[in-house]
N, C-alpha and C positions, 0 to 999 in steps of 0.2 A: 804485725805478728809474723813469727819466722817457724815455719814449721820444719821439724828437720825428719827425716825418713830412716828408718834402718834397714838395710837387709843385711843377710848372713843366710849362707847354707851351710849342709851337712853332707858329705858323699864319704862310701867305706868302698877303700880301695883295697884290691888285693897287689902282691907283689907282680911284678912283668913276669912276661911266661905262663901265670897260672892258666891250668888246662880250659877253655872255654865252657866244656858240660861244668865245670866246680863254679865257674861265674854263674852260669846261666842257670843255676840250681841254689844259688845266693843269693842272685836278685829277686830271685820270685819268690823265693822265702820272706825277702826282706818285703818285696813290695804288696805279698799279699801281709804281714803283718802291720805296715803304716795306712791298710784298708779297715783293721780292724776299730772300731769301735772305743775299745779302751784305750790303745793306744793314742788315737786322734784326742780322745778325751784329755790323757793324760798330758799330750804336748800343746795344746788348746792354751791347757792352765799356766803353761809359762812361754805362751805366746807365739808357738812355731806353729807351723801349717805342714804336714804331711804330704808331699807330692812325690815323689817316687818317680822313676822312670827306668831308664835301659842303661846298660853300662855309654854307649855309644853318646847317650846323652849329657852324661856327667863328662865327660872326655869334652864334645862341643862347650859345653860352661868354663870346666877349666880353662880350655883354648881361648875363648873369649872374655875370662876375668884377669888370663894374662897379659893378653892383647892391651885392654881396659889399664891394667895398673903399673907393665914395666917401665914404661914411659917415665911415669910418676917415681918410679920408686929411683930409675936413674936420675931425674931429674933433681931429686933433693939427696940423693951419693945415700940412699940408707941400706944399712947391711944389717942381718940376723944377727944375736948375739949368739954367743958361744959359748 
C-alpha cells in the first residue's frame, strides 16, 4: 500500500516596506483569530490546522520551501505561465 501525504500552507504577506507596528498589529489580529474556536472549527471541516506564528517565521518557511524546490523546478526548466 502507497500512502501519499499532503501538505500546503497559507501565509498573508504585506507589501516590502510596510511599517512594522502595521505588521505586528496584523499578525496578532490574525493569530489571535486562527485561536478562536470557530475559526479552528470551520477549517477543521476542510481539513487545515491553524498554526499561526510571527511574520519572521513565515519568512524562515518560505526561505526553506525555496531552498526545498528551486533545485526541482530548475531541474525540469518549468516556468509560470503568463
Amino acid at each position: 500500500m502507497r500512502l501519499l501525504f499532503q501538505t500546503q500552507w497559507t501565509g498573508l504577506f504585506a507589501p516590502a516596506g510596510t511599517d512594522a507596528a502595521i505588521v505586528r498589529k496584523l499578525n496578532g489580529a490574525i493569530n489571535d483569530g486562527l485561536r478562536s474556536p470557530e475559526l479552528k472549527s470551520a477549517l477543521a471541516k476542510i481539513g487545515n490546522v491553524p498554526i499561526g506564528g510571527s511574520p519572521q517565521a513565515l519568512a524562515l518557511l518560505v526561505v526553506a520551501e525555496n531552498q526545498k524546490w528551486a533545485p526541482i523546478v530548475r531541474a525540469l526548466n518549468l516556468k509560470a505561465e503568463q
